[in-house]
C-alpha positions in Angstrom: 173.9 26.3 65.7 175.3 28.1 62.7 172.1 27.3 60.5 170.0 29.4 63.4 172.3 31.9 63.7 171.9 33.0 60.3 168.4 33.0 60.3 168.9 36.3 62.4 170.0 38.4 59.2 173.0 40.6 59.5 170.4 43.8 59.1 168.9 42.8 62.4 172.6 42.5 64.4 173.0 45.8 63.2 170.0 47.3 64.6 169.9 45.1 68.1 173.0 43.9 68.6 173.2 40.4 70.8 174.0 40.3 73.9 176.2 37.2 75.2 173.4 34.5 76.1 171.4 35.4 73.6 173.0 33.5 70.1 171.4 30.5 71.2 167.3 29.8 70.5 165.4 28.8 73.6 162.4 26.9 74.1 160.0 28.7 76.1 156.2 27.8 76.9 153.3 28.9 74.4 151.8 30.0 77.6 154.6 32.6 78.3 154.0 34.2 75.0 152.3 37.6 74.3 151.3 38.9 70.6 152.9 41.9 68.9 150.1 44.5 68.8 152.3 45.3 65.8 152.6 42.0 63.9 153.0 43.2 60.2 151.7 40.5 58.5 148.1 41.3 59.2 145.3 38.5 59.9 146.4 35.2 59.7 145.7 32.8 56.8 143.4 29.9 58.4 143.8 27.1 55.6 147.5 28.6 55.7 148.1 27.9 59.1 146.6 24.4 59.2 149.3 23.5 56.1 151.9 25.2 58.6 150.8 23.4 61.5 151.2 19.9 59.6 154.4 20.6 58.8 155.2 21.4 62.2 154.1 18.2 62.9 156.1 16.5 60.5 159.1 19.0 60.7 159.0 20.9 63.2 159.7 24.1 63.8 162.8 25.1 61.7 163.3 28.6 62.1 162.8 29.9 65.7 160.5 33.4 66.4 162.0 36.7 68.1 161.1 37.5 70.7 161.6 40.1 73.6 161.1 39.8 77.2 158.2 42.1 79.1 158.2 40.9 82.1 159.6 37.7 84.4 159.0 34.3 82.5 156.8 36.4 79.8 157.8 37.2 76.5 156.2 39.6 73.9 156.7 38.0 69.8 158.6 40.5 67.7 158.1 38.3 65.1 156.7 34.7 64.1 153.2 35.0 65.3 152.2 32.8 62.6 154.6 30.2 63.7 153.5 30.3 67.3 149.8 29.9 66.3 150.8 26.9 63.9 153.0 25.7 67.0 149.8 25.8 69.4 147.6 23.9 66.5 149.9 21.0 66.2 149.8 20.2 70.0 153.1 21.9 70.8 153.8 23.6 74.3 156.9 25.2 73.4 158.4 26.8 70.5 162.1 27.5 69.8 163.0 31.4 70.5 165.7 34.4 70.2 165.8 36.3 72.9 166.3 40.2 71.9 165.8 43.5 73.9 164.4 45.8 70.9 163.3 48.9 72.3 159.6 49.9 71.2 160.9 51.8 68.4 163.0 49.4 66.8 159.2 46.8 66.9 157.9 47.4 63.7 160.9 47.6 62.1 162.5 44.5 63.2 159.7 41.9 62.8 159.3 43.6 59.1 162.8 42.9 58.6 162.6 39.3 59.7 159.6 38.3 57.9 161.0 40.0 54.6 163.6 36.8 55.2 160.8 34.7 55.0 159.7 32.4 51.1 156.2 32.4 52.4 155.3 36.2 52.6 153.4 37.7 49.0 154.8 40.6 46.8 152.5 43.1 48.1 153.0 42.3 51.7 156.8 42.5 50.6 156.8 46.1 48.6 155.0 47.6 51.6 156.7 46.5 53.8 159.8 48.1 52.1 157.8 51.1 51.6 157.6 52.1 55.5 161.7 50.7 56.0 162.3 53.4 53.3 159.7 56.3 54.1 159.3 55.9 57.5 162.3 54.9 59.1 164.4 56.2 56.2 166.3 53.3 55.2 167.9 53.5 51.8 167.2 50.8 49.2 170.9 49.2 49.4 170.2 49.4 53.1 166.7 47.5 53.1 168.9 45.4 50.9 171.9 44.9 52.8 169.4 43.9 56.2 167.5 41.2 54.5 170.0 39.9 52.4 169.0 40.3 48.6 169.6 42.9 45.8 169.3 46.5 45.8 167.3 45.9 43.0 165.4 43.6 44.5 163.9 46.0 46.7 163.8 48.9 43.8 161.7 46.4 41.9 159.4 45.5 44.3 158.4 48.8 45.6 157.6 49.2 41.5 154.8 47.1 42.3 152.7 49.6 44.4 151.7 51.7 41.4 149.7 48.7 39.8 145.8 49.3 39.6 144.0 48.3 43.2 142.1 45.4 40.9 145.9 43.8 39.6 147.3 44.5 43.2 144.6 42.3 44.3 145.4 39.4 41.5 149.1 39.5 42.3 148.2 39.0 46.2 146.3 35.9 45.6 148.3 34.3 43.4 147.0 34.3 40.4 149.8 36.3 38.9 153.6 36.6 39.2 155.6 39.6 40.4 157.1 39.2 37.0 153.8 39.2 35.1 152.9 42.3 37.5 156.0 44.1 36.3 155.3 43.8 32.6 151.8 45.3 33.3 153.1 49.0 34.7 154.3 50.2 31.5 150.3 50.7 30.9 149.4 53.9 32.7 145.6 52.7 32.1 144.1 50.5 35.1 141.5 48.9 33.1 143.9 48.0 30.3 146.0 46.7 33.2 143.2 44.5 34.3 142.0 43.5 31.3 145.5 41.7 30.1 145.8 40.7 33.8 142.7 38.4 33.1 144.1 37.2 29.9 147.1 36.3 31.9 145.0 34.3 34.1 142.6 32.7 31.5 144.7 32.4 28.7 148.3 31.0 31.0 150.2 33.8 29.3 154.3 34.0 30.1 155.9 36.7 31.3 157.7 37.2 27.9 154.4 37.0 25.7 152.9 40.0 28.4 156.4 42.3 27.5 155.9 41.6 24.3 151.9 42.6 23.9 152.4 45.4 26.2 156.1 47.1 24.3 156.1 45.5 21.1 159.2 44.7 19.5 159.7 47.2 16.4 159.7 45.5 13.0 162.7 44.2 11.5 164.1 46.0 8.8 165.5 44.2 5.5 168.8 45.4 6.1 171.5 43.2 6.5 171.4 42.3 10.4 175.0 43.6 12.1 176.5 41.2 14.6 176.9 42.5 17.9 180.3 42.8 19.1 181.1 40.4 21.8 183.5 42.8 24.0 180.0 44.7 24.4 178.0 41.9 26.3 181.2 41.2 28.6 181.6 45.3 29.0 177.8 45.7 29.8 178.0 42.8 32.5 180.7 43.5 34.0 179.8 47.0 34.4 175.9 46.3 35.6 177.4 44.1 38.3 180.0 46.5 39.6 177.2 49.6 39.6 173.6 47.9 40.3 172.2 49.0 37.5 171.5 48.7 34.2 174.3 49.9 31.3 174.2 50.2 27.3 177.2 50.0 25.3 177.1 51.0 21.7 180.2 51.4 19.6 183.0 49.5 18.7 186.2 48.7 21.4 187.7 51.8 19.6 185.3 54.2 20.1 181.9 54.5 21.8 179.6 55.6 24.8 178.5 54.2 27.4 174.9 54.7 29.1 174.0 54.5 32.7 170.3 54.2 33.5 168.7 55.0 37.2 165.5 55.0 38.4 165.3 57.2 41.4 167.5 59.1 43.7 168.8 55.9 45.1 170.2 54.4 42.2 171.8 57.6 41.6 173.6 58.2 44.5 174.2 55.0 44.5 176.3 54.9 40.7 177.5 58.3 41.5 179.5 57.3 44.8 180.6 54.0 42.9 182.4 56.2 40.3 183.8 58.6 43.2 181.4 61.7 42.0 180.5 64.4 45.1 176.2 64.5 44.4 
């Protein structure tokens, strides 16, 4: 049972605790199931679900839905809609469930949570959904982060990805680009120059790195006698990026020097600043 158990997430204990009876997954009856008027993930993929359903088949269903009761025998999905209509495709009449009184409130917020856990859901469905945890209910990044179990700046960079052009939002939905290739795109405040290299990406297979480098060109080297980098630097930077969340510079020598802290909104700030012990 452990393997199920973690499938929960930590963020959505903390939000709806379990009561005793409810660790366990359940199978109840397709029939006995009611939608979530509030299902976040939108309309449902048809080719999608057919590739879900034969793996049902094959598989079966591996992670079981939320959902919370209504009424006697009837249950309303919190979240794995998809997975229920996959279920009903493959000729199932029950699908595995977790049982969970969430309160209307908490709806939204919990089946966003527990689809953010999910491989199969795209960046743009991801950053949004961050956007509401985070303007709506008020969840900091490092809490977003902390409830779905990934990086702070996992969810700082993805939320980055909501001030690409509507035409490269579009791309990076379908597929034909990477979050990563997305990312080296926002540096250009220009959304045709955004699409236009977004289409190179596409026809011409570009990496990631060759997009950085085309969109913030390296300077030119200079003749001058190239100085090795002092190894205690790399080490210093690390260990410090790790213990903060963020990105650090070192420059100097293990003798003298300075040391940079970047942040990127009022997040990572309060974030470094209460690491270092300093009252914002």
């Amino acid at each position: 049972m452990t393997p199920r158990r973690k499938a929960l997430g930590k963020g959505l204990d903390a939000l709806i605790p379990p009561s005793e009876g409810q660790l366990s997954a359940l199978e109840i009856p397709i029939a006995s199931l009611r939608p979530n008027p509030l299902q976040p993930r939108g309309e449902l993929d048809e080719a999608g679900l057919e590739e879900l359903a034969s793996s049902i088949k094959e598989n079966g269903i591996l992670q079981p839905i939320l959902v919370r009761p209504v009424a006697p025998d009837k249950y309303q999905v919190v979240a794995g809609q998809r997975r229920v209509e996959a279920a009903r495709l493959a000729g199932l009449t029950a699908v595995p469930a977790y049982v969970r009184d969430v309160p209307n409130d908490k709806l939204l917020t919990v089946a966003l949570i527990e689809n953010l856990q999910r491989e199969d859901i795209n960046p743009i469905e991801e950053a949004v959904a961050y956007k509401y945890l985070h303007e709506d209910e008020g969840m900091s990044h490092e809490a977003i982060a902390r409830a779905i179990g990934k990086h702070r700046a996992t969810v700082t960079n993805a939320l980055r990805l909501l001030n690409l052009s509507e035409a490269v939002t579009e791309m990076l939905r379908n597929g034909e680009i990477t979050s990563g290739h997305a990312r080296a795109l926002l540096p250009l405040q220009s959304p045709s120059r955004q699409f236009a290299l977004a289409e190179r990406i596409v026809k011409e297979g570009m990496s990631v790195r060759q997009v950085e480098n085309i969109v913030s060109p390296a300077a030119p080297k200079r003749k001058s006698k190239k100085r090795k980098r002092a190894p205690f630097r790399d080490d210093l930077e690390k260990r410090i990026a790790e213990t903060l969340a963020t990105k650090v510079k070192v420059t100097g020598s293990n003798k003298k020097g300075s040391i940079t802290l970047y942040f990127y909104n009022a997040d990572d700030l309060e974030k470094i600043l209460k690491v270092l012990g300093v009252k914002s």
